[in-house]
ChimeraX commands (.cxc) that place a marker at each C-alpha (Angstrom):
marker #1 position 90.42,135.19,178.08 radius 0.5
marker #1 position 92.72,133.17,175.71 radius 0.5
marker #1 position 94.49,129.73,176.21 radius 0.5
marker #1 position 97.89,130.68,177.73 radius 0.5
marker #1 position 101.14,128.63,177.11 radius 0.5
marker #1 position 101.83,126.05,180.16 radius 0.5
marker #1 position 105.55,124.96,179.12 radius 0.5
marker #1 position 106.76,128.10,178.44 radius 0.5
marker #1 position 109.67,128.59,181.08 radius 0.5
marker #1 position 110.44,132.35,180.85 radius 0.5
marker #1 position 106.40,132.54,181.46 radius 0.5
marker #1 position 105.73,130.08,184.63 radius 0.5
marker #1 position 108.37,131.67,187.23 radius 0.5
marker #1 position 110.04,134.58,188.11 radius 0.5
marker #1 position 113.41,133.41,187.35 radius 0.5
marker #1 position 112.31,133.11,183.65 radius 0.5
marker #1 position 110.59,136.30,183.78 radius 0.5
marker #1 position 114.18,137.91,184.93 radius 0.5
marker #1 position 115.96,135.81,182.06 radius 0.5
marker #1 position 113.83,136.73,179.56 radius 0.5
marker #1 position 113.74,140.42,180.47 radius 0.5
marker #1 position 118.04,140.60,180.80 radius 0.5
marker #1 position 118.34,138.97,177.43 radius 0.5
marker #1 position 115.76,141.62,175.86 radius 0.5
marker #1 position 117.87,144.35,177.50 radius 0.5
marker #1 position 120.79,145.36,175.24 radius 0.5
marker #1 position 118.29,145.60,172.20 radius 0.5
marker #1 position 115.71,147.65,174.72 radius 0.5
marker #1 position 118.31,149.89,175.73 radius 0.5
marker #1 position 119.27,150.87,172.55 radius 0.5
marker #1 position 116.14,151.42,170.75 radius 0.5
marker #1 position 113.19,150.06,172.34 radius 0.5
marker #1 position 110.50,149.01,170.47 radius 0.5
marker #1 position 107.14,151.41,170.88 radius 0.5
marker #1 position 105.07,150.51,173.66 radius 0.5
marker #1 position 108.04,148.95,175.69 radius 0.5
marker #1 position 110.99,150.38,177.39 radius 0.5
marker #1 position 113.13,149.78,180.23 radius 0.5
marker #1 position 112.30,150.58,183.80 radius 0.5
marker #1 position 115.49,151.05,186.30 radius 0.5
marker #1 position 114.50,151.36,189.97 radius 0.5
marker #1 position 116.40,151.11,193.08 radius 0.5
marker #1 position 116.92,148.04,195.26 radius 0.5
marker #1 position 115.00,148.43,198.45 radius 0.5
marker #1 position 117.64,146.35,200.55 radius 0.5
marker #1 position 120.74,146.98,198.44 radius 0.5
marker #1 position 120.43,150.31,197.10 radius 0.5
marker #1 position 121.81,148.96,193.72 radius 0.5
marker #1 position 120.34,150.13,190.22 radius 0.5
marker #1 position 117.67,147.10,189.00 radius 0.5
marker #1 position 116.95,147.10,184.85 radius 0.5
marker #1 position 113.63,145.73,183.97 radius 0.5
marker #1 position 112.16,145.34,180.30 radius 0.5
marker #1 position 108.36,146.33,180.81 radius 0.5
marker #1 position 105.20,147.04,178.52 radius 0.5
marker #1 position 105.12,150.76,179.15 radius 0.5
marker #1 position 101.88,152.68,177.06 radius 0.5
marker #1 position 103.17,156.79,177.39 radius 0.5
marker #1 position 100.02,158.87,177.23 radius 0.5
marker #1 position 101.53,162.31,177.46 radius 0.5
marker #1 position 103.47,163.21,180.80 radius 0.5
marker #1 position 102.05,159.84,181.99 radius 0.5
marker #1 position 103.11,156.56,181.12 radius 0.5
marker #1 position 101.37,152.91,182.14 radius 0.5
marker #1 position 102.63,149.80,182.79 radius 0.5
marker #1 position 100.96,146.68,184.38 radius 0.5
marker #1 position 103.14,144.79,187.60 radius 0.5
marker #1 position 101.53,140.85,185.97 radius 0.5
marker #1 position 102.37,138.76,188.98 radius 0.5
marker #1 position 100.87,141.46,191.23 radius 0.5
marker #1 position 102.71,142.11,194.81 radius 0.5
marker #1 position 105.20,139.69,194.26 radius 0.5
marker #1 position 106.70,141.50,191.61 radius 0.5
marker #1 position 110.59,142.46,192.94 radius 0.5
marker #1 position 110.83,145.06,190.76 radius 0.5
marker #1 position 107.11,146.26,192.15 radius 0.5
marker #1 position 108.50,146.45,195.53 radius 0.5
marker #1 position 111.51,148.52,194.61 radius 0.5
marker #1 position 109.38,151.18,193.09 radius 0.5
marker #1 position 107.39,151.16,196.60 radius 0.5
marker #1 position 110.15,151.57,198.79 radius 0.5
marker #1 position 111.84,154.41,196.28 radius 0.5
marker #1 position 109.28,155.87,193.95 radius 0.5
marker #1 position 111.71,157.59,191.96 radius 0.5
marker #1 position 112.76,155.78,188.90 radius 0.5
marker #1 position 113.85,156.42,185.42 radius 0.5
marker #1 position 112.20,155.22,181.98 radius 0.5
marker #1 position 114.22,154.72,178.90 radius 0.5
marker #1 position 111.31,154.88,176.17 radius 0.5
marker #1 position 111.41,155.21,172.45 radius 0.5
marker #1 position 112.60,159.02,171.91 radius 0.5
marker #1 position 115.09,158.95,175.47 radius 0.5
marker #1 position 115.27,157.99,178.93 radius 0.5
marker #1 position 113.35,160.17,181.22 radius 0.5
marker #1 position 112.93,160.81,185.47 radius 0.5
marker #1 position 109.91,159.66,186.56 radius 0.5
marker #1 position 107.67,159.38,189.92 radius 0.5
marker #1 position 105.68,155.31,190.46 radius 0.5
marker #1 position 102.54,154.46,192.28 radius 0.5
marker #1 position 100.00,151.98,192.18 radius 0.5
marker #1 position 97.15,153.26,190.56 radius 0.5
marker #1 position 94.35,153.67,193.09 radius 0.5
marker #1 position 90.92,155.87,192.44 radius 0.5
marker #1 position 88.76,154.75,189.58 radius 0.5
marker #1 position 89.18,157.59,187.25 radius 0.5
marker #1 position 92.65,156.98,186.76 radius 0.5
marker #1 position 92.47,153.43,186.85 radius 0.5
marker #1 position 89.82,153.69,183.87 radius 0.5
marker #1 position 92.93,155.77,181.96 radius 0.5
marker #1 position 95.24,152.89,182.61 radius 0.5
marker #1 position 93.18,150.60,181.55 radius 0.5
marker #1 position 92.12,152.34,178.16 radius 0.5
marker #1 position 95.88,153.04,177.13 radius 0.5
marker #1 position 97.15,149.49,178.66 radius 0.5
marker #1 position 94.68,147.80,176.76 radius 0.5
marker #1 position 93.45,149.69,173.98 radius 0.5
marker #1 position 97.08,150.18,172.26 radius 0.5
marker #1 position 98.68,147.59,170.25 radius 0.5
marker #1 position 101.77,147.94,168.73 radius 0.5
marker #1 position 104.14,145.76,166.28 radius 0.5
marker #1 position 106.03,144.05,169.10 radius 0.5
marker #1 position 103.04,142.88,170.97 radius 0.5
marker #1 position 102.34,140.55,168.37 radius 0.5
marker #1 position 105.82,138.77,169.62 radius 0.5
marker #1 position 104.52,138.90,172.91 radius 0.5
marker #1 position 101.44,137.30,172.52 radius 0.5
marker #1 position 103.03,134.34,170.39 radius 0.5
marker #1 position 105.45,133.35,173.75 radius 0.5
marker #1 position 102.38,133.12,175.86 radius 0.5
marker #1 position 99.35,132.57,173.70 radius 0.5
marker #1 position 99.02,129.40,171.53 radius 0.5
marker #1 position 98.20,129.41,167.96 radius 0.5
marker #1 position 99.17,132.81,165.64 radius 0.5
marker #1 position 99.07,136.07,167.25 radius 0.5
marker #1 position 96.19,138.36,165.98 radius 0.5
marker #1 position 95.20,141.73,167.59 radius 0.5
marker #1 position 92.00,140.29,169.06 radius 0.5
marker #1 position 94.48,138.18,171.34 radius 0.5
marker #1 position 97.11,140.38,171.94 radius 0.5
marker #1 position 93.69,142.91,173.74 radius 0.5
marker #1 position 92.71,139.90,175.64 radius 0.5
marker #1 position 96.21,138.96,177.07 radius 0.5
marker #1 position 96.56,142.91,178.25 radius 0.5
marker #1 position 93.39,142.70,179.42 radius 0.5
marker #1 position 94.04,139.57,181.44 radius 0.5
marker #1 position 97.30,141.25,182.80 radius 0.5
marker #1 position 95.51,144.14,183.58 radius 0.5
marker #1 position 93.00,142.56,185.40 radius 0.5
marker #1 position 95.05,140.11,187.13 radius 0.5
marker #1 position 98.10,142.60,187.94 radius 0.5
marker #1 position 98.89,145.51,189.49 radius 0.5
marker #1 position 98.38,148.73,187.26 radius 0.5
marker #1 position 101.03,151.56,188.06 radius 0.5
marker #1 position 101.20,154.84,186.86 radius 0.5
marker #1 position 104.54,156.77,186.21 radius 0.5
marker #1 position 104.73,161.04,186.36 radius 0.5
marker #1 position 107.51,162.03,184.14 radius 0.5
marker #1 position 109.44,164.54,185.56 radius 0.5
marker link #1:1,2 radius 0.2
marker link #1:2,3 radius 0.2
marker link #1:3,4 radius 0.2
marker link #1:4,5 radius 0.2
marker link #1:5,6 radius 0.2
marker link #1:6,7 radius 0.2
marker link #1:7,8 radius 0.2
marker link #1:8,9 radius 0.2
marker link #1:9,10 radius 0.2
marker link #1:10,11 radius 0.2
marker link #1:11,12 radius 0.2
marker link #1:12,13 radius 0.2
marker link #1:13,14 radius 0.2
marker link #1:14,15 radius 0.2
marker link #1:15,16 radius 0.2
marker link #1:16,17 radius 0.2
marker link #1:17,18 radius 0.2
marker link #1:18,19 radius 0.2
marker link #1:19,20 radius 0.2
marker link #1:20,21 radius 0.2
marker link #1:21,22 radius 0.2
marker link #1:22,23 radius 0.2
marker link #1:23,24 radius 0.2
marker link #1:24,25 radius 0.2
marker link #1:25,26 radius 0.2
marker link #1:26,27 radius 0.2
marker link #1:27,28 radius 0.2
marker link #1:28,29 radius 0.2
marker link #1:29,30 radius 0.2
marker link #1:30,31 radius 0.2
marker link #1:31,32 radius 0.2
marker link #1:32,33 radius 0.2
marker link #1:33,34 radius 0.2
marker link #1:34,35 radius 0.2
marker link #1:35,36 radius 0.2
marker link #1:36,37 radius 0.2
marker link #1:37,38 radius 0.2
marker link #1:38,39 radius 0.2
marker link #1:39,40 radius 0.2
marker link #1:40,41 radius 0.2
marker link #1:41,42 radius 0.2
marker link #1:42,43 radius 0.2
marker link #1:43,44 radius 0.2
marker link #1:44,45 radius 0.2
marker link #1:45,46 radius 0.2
marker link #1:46,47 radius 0.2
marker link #1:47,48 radius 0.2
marker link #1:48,49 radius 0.2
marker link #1:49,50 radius 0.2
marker link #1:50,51 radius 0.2
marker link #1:51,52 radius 0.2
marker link #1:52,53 radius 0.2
marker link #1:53,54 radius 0.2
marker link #1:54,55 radius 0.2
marker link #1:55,56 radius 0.2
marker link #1:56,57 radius 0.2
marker link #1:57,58 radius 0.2
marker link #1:58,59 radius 0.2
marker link #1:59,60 radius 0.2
marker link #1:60,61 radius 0.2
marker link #1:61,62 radius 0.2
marker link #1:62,63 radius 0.2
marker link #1:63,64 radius 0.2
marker link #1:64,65 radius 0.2
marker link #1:65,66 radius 0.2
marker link #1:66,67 radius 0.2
marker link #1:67,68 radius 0.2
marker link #1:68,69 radius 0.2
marker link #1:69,70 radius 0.2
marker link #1:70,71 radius 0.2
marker link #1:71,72 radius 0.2
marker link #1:72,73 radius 0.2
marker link #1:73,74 radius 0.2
marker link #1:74,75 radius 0.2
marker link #1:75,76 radius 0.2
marker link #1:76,77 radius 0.2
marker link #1:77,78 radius 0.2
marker link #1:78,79 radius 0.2
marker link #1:79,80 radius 0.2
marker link #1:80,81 radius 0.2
marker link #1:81,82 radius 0.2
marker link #1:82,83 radius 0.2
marker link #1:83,84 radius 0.2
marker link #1:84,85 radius 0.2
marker link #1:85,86 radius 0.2
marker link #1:86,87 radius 0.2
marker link #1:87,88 radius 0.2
marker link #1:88,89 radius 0.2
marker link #1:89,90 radius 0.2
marker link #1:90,91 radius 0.2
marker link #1:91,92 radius 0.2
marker link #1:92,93 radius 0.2
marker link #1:93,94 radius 0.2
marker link #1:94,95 radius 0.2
marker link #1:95,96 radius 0.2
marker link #1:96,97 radius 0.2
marker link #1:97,98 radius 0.2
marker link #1:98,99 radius 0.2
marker link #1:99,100 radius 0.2
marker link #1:100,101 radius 0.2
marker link #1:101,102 radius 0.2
marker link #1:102,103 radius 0.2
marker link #1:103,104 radius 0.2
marker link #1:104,105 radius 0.2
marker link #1:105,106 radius 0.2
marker link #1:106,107 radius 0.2
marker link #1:107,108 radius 0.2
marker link #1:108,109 radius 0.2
marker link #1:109,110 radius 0.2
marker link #1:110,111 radius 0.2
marker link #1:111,112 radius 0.2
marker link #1:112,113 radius 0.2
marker link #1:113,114 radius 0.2
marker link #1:114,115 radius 0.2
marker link #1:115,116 radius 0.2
marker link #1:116,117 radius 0.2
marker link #1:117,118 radius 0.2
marker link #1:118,119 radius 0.2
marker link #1:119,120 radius 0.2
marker link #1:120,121 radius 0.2
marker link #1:121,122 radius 0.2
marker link #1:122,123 radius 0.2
marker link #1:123,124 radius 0.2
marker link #1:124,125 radius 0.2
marker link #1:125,126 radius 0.2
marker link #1:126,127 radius 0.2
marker link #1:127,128 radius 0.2
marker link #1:128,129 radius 0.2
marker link #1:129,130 radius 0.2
marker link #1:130,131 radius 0.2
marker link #1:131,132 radius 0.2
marker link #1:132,133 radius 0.2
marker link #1:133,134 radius 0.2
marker link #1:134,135 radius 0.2
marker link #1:135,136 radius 0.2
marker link #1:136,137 radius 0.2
marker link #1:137,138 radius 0.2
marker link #1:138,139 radius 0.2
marker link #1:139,140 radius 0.2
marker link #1:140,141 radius 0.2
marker link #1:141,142 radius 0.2
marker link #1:142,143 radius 0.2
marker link #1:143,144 radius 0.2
marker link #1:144,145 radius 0.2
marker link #1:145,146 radius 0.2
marker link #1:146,147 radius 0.2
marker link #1:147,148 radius 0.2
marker link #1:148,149 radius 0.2
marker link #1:149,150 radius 0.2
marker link #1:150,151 radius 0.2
marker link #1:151,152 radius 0.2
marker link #1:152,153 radius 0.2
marker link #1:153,154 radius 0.2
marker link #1:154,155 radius 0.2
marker link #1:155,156 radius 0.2
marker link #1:156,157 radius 0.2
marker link #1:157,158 radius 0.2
view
């Protein structure tokens, strides 16, 4: 695992998380960068459309993305209660179907596209939350560590 930043305040709470993600928005909604795009799911209380910037690896009709604070994710709960989201990725926004991903085989396919792609905006990932200049053998490690510590989802496009 590598040394994380500690003072980092988009990184340590889910406030920051939420700031970083709605300042990243406007630029991810017009052309996200490969290997990210922009998740919109619906609020499980209010019913109103939530934006999220996520790391989402499309393998096909499949795409992955890892929840990194796990179950306490808000956005991770919205997908639970509706399932049906959409996915604006480089090339276009697409429908999609969420779950966690559960049996071993398709946990092993997350895992190898989550972790085994890196792409040019990962390296400006890894600089807000790993100390010291972003190489690829860090920006593995910190996907790793998300998807080991997180929850790994899988998205159907429709």
């Amino acid at each position: 695992m590598v040394e994380t930043r500690t003072h980092n305040p988009f990184l340590n709470s889910a406030r920051g998380g939420k700031t970083l993600s709605n300042m990243q928005l406007p630029l991810f909604l017009a052309l996200p960068p490969k290997g990210f795009g922009v998740l919109t799911t619906t609020g499980r209380r209010t019913g109103l459309r939530r934006r999220r910037c996520i790391r989402a690896i499309r393998r096909g009709d499949r795409v992955y993305a890892v929840a990194i604070k796990g179950a306490r994710t808000a956005w991770l709960r919205n997908l639970e209660a509706n399932p049906e989201v959409t996915l604006r990725l480089p090339g276009g926004t697409l429908a999609a179907s969420g779950a966690r991903v559960r049996d071993e085989e398709t946990i092993a396919e997350a895992r190898d596209a989550y972790c085994g792609s890196v792409n040019p905006f990962d390296y400006l990932e890894c600089a807000m939350w790993v100390r010291g200049r972003p190489t690829r053998a860090k920006v593995e490690a910190l996907h790793r560590g998300w998807f080991e510590s997180g929850t790994p989802l899988v998205f159907d496009l429709d």
